[in-house]
N, CA and C atoms as a LAMMPS dump frame, in Angstrom:
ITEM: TIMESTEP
0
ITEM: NUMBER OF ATOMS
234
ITEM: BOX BOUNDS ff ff ff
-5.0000000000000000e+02 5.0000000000000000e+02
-5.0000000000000000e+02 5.0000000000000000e+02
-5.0000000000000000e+02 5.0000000000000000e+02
ITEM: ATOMS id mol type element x y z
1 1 1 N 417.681 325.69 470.156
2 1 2 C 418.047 326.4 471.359
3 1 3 C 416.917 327.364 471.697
4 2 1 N 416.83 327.287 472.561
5 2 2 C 415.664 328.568 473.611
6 2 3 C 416.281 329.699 474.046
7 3 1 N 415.389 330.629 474.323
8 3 2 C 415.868 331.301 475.38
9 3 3 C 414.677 331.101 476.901
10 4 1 N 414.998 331.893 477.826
11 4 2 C 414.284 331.769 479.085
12 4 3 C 414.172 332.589 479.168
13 5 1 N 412.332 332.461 479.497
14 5 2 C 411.963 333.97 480.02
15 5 3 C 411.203 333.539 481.512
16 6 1 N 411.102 334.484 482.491
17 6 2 C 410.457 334.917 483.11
18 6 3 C 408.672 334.182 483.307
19 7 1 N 407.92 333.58 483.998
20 7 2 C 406.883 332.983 483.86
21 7 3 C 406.786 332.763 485.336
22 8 1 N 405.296 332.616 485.712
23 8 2 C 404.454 331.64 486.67
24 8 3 C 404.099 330.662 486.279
25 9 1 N 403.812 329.346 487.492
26 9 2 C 403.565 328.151 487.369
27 9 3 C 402.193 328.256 487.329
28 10 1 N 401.791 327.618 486.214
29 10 2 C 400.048 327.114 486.322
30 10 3 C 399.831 326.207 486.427
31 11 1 N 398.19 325.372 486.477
32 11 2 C 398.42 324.211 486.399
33 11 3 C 398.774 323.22 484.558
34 12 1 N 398.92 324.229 484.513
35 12 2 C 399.263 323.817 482.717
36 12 3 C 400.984 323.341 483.142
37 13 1 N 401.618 323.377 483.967
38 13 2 C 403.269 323.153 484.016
39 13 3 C 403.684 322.315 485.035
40 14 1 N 404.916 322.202 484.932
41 14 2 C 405.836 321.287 485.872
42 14 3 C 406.684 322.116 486.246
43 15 1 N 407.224 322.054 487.395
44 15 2 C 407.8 322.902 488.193
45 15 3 C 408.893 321.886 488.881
46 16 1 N 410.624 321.743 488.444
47 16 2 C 411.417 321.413 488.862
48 16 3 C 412.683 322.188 489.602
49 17 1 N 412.846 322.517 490.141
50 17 2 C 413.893 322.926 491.673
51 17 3 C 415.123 322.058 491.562
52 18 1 N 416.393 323.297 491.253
53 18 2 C 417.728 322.739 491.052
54 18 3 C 418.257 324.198 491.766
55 19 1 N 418.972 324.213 492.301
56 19 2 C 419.874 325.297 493.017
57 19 3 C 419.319 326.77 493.159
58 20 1 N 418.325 326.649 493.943
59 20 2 C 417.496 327.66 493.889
60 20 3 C 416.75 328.364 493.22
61 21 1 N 416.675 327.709 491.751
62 21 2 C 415.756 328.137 490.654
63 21 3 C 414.89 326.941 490.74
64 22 1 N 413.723 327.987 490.075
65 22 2 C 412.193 327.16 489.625
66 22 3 C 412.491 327.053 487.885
67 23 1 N 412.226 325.966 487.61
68 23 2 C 412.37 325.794 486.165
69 23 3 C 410.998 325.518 485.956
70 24 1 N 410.361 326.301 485.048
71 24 2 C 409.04 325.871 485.059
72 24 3 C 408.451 325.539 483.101
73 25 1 N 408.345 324.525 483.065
74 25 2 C 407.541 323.559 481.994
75 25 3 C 406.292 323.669 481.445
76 26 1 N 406.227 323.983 480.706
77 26 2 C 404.547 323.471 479.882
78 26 3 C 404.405 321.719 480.104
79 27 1 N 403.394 321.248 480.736
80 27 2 C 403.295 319.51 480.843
81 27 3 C 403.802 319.182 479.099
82 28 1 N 402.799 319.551 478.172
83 28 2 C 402.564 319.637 477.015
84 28 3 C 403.958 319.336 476.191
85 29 1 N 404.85 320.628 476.197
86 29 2 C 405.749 320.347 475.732
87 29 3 C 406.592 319.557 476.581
88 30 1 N 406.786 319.577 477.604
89 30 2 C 407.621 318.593 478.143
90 30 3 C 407.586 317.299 477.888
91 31 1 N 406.913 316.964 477.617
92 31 2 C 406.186 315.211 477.342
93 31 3 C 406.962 315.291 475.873
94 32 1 N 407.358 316.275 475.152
95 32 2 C 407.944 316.012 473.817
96 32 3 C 409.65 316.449 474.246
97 33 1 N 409.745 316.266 475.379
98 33 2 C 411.399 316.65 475.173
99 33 3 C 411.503 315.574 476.277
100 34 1 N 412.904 314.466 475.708
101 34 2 C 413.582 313.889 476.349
102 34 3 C 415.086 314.519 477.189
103 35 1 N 415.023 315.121 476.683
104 35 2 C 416.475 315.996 477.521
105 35 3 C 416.648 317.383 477.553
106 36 1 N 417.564 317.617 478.682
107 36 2 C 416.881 319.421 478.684
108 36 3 C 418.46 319.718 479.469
109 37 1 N 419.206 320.737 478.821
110 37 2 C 420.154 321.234 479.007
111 37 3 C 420.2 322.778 479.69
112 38 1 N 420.379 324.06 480.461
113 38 2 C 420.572 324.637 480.696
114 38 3 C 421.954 325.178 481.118
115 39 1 N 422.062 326.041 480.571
116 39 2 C 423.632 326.971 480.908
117 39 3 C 423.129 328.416 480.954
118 40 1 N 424.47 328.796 481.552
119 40 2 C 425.012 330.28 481.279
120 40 3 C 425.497 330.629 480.386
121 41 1 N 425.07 331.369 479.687
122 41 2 C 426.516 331.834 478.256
123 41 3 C 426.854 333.351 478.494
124 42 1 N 428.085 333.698 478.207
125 42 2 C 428.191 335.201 478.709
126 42 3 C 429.165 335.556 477.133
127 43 1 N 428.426 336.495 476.629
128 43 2 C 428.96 336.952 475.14
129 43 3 C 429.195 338.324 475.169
130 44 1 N 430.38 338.719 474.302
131 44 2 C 430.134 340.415 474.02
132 44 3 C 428.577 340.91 474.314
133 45 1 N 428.004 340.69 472.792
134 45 2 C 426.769 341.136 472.63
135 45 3 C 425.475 340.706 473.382
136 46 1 N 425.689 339.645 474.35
137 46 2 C 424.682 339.035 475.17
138 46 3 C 424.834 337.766 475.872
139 47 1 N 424.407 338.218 476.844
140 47 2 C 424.46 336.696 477.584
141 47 3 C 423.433 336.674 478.677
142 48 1 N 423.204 335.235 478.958
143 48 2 C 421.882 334.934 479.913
144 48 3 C 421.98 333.396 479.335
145 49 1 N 421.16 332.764 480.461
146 49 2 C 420.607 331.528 480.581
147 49 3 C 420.172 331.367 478.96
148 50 1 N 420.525 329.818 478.827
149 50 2 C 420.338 329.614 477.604
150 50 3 C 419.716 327.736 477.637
151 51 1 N 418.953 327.739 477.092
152 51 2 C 418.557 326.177 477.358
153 51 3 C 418.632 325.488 475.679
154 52 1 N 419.526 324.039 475.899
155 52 2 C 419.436 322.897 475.048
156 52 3 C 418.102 321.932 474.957
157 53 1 N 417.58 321.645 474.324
158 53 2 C 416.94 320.407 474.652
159 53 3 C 417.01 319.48 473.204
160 54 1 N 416.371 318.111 472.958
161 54 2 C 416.743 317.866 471.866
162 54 3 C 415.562 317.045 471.021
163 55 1 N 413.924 318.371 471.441
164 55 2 C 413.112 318.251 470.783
165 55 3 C 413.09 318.444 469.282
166 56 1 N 412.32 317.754 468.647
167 56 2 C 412.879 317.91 466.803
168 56 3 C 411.72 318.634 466.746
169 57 1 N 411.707 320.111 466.628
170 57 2 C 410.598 321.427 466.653
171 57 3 C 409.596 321.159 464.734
172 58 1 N 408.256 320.692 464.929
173 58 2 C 407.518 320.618 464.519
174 58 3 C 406.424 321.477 463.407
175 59 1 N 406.381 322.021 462.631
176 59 2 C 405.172 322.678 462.107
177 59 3 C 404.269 323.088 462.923
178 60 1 N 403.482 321.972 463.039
179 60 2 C 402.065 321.954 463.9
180 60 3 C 402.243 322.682 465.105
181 61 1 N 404 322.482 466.047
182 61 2 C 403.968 323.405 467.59
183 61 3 C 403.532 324.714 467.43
184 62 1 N 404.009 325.38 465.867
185 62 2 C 403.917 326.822 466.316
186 62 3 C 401.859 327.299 466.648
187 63 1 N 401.059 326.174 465.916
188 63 2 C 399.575 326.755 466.649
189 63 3 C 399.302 326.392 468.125
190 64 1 N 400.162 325.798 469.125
191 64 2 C 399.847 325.561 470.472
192 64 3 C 400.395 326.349 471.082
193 65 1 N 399.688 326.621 472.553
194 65 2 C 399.235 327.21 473.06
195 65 3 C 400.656 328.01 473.522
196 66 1 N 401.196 326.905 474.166
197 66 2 C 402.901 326.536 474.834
198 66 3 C 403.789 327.719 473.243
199 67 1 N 403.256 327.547 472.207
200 67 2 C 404.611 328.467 471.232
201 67 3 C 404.248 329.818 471.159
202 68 1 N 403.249 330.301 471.448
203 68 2 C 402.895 331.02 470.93
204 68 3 C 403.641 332.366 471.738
205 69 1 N 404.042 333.63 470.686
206 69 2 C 404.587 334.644 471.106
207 69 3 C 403.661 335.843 471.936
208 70 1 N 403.958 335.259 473.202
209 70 2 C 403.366 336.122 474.33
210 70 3 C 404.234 337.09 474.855
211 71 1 N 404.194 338.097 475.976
212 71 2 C 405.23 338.705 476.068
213 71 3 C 406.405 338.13 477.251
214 72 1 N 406.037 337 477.876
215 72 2 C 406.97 336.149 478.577
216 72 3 C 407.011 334.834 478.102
217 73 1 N 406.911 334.732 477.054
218 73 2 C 407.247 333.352 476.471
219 73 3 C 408.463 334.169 475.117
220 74 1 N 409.835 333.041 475.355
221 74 2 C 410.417 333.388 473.745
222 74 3 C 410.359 332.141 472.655
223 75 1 N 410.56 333.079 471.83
224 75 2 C 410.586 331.955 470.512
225 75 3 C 411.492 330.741 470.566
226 76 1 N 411.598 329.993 470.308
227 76 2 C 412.547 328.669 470.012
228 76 3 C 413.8 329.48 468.911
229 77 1 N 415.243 329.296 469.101
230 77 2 C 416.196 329.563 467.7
231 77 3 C 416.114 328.142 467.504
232 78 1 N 415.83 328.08 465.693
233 78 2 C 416.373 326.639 465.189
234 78 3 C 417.408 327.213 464.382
């Protein structure tokens, strides 16, 4: 599970349009995810957009470019 943060489109991404949101992609990782889930979750302690997908998260992702902990990129929860 992900969370979503906040980002501009570069040409490093894909940019898909569903109900007035920009969902915006790393090409990179996208090419490794066949399916991509998004919801709302609303919890006591937190809630916000929450995305599924059902990439099998790798070793090697955390040195690219796409994982790395920037201050608008979040970590992957496994």
């Amino acid at each position: 599970m992900f969370d979503i943060a906040l980002d501009d489109a570069t040409e490093l991404d894909i940019v898909f349009k569903h109900d007035n949101y920009n969902i915006v992609i790393n090409k990179e990782l996208a090419s490794k995810i066949n399916s991509i889930e998004i919801f709302f979750e609303k919890g006591i302690s937190k809630s916000g957009f929450r995305v599924l997908t059902n990439i099998c998260w790798k070793f090697e992702y955390r040195f690219k470019d796409w994982a790395k902990n920037s201050p608008n990129i979040q970590i992957p929860i496994i």
